[in-house]
TIZAMAR-906863 format. One line per 4 residues: number of its first residue (from 1); their letters; for each residue x, y, z of C-alpha. Coordinates in pm, whole numbers, plus 50000, padded with zeros to 5 digits. Layout:
N
NUM	a	X/Y/Z  ... $
end
This chain:
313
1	xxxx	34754/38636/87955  34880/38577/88335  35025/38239/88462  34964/38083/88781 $
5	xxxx	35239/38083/88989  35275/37909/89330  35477/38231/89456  35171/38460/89420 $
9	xxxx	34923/38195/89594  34738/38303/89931  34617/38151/90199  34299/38226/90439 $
13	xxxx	34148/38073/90711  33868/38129/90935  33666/37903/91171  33292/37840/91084 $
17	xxxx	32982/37898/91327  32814/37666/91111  32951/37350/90943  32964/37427/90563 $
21	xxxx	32873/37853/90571  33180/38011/90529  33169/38336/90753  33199/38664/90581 $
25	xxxx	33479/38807/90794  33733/38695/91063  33970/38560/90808  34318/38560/90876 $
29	xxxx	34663/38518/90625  34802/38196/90648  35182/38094/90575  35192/37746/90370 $
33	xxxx	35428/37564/90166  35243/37413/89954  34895/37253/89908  34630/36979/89753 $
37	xxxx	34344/37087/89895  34060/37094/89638  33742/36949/89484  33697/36668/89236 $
41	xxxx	33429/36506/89063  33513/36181/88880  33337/36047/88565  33149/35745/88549 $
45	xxxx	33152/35564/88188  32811/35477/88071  32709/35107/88014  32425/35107/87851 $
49	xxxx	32420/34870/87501  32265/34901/87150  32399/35229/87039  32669/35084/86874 $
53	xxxx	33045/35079/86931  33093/35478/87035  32993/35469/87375  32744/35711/87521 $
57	xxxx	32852/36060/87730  32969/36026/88097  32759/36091/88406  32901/36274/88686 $
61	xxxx	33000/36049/89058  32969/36242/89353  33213/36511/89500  33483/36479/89637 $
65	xxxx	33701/36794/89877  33989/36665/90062  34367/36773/90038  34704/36848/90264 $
69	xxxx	34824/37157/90338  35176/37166/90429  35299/37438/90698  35524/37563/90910 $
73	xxxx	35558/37508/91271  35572/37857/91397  35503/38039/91707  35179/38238/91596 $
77	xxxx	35001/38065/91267  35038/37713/91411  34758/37737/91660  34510/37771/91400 $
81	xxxx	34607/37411/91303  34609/37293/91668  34302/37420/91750  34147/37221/91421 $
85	xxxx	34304/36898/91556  34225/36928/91897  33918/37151/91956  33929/37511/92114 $
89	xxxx	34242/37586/92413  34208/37683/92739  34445/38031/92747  34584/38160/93057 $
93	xxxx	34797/38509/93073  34664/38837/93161  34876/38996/92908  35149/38846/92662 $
97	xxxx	35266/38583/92675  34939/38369/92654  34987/38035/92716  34726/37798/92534 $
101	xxxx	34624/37452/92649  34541/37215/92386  34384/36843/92509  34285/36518/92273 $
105	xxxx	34001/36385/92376  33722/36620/92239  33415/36494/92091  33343/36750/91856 $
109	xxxx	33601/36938/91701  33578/37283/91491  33505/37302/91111  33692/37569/90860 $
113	xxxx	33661/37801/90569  33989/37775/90404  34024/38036/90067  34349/37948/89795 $
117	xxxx	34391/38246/89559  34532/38288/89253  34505/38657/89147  34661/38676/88858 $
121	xxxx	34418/38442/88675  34214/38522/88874  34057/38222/89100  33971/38179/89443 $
125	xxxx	33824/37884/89608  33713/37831/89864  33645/37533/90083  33410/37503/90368 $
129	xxxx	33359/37313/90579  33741/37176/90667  33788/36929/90921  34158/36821/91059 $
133	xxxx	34192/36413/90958  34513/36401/91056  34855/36645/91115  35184/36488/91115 $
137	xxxx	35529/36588/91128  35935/36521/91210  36208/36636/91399  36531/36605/91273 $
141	xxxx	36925/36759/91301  36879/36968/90994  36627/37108/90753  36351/37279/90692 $
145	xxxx	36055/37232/91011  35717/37175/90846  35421/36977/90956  35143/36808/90718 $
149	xxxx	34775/36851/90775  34512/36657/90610  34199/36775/90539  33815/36695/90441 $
153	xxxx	33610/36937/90333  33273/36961/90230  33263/37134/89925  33407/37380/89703 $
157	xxxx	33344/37764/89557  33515/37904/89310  33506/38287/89190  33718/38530/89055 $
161	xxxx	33715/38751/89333  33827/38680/89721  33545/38665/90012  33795/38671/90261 $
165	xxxx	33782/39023/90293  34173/39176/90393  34240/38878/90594  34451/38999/90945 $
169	xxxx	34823/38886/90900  35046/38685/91183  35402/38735/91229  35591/38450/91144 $
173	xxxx	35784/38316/91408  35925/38001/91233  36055/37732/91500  36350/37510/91360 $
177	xxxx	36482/37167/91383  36771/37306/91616  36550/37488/91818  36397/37119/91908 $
181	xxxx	36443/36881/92203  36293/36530/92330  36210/36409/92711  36165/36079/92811 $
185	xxxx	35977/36128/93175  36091/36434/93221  36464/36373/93159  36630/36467/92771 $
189	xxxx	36689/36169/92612  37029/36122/92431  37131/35967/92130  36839/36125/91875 $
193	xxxx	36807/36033/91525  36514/36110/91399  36141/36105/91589  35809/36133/91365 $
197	xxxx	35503/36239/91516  35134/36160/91391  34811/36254/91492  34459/36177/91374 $
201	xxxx	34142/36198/91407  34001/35913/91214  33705/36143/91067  33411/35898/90952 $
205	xxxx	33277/36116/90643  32863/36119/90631  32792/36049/90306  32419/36089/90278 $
209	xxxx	32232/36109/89971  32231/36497/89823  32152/36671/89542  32436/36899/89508 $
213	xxxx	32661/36526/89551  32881/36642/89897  32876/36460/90245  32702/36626/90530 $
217	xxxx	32992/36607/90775  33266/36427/90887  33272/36289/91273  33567/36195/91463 $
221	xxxx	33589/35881/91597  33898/35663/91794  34172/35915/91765  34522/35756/91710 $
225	xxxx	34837/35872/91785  35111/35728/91643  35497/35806/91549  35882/35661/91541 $
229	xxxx	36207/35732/91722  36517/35657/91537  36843/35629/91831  37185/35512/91840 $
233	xxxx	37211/35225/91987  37389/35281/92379  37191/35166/92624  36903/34898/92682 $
237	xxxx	36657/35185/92825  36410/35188/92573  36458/34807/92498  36354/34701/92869 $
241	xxxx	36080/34903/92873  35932/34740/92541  35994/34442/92727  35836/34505/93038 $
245	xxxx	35530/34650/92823  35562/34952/93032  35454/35328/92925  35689/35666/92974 $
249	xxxx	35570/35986/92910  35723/36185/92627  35801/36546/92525  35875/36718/92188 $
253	xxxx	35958/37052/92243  36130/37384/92103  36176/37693/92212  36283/38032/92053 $
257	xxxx	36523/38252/92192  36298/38556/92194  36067/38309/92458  35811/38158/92251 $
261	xxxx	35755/37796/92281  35581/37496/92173  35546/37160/92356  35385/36833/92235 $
265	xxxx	35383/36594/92549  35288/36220/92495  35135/36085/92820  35149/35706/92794 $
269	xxxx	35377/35598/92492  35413/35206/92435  35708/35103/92236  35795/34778/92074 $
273	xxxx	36068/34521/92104  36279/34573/91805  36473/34430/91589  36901/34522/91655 $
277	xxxx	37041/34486/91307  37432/34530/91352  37450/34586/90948  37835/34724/90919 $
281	xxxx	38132/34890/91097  37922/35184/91117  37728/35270/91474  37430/35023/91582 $
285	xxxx	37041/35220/91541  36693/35084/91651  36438/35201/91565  36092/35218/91720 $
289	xxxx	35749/35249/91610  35555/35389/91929  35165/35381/91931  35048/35648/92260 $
293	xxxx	34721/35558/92484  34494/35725/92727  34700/35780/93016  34454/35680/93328 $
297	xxxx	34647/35959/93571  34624/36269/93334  34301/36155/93176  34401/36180/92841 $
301	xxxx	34615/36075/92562  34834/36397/92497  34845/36750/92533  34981/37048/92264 $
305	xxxx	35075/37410/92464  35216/37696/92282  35299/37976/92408  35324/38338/92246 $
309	xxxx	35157/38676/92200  34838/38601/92032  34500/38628/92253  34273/38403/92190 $
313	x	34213/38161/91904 $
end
């Protein structure tokens, strides 16, 4: 009898013309690291008396799909995920390199069909109806580059043979931590930890009364956008200007050496006054926890551009 194994697991996504109908082609191969994206359906203990001591069977609550898919920032495969947390791009380019625009600020953002096989057992589910809650991730001096997206979905399908067709495979063009740089209004700024960068949508999940116990949708509301910066401690830059309440605009960036690119600029970040611990001989760090807001100039609070050889998303 065959054994799951993580190493044989696939990934497929496509987007959805209609919320909760997965679409019977357009699928395409996705790289992940690993995953908790699936369906449960909790128990409720029964509480009726006068049947004695041994209580009486279960009923079943409603559903519940939600999960995070952990991926790689790459050149290609990452715009998939971009365009989930930020609605469709606006692409410019004739021919390769495209360059695609992605802006916060949508009101309605696309759903997904995501598929997770398992063929050696073999089980494929898959979930329709994904919306992007929320996609976070860090930069740091070494290590592997991955980013965390959270999920709702409507439901779940399971069967023992794929209806993603032969999804259409991406070449993985994997962006590093050393391939990664940070701006502070347009000038790099020194002395780098760590930075962490989160994004979310806030989705409000419909939960409407149904026979087949799943929620309806899931809306956005007040996006957020959120992160930290971890520096050494040489100058009083980033200190006066949590004094002064003021806002800079920030960029996290990398770029490959074969040209392709991804940028993730922050139009109005806010920091706040910290706390300067001087904790040992060792070198003085602050840290700051930095919220971002609607910059009144640009219109908006951030915007995501990549930049490589695929079309259109």
């Amino acid at each position: 009898m065959a054994r799951a194994q993580g190493a044989r697991a696939l990934m497929a996504l496509a987007f959805e013309t209609t919320y909760g109908t997965p679409p019977v082609s357009g699928f395409t191969r996705m790289p992940f690291a690993s995953t908790s994206l699936g369906a449960e359906q909790p128990l409720l203990n029964s509480e009726l008396l006068g049947y004695g001591r041994d209580p009486l069977a279960p009923i079943k609550d409603a559903v519940t799909a939600d999960g995070d898919v952990v991926v790689p920032l790459d050149a290609e495969a990452f715009g998939f995920w971009l365009k989930a947390a930020f609605g469709t791009p606006t692409t410019t380019g004739a021919e390769a390199p495209y360059t695609h625009e992605f802006q916060s600020g949508s009101w309605t953002l696309p759903s997904m069909s995501i598929e997770t096989g398992m063929p050696e057992v073999p089980r494929y589910a898959m979930y329709s109806g994904c919306l992007l809650d929320q996609i976070t991730w860090q930069m740091q001096r070494s290590g592997l580059l991955t980013a965390t997206a959270r999920l709702v979905a409507q439901g779940e399908t399971v069967s023992t043979t794929t209806s993603a067709g032969t999804p259409a495979a991406l070449e993985l063009k994997r962006f590093g931590h050393f391939n990664g740089s940070i701006s502070r209004n347009g000038t790099a700024l020194g002395n780098m930890v760590s930075a962490e960068i989160t994004y979310a949508n806030n989705l409000d999940r419909i939960e409407t009364i149904r026979s087949d116990g799943r929620i309806d949708g899931a809306d956005p509301s007040i996006a957020a956008l959120t992160g930290r910066i971890e520096v050494r401690f040489a100058d009083q830059t980033l200190v006066t200007q949590a004094i002064n309440g003021e806002a800079c605009e920030m960029e996290f960036a990398y770029v490959l050496p074969s040209g392709e690119s991804f940028s993730f600029t922050v139009h109005a970040v806010y920091l706040p006054r910290p706390r300067i611990e001087i904790s040992g001989p060792q070198g003085v760090q602050a840290t700051f926890d930095w919220q971002a807001a609607r910059d009144s100039v640009v219109g908006r609070m951030c915007t995501a551009t990549l930049v490589n050889d695929v079309e259109t998303y």
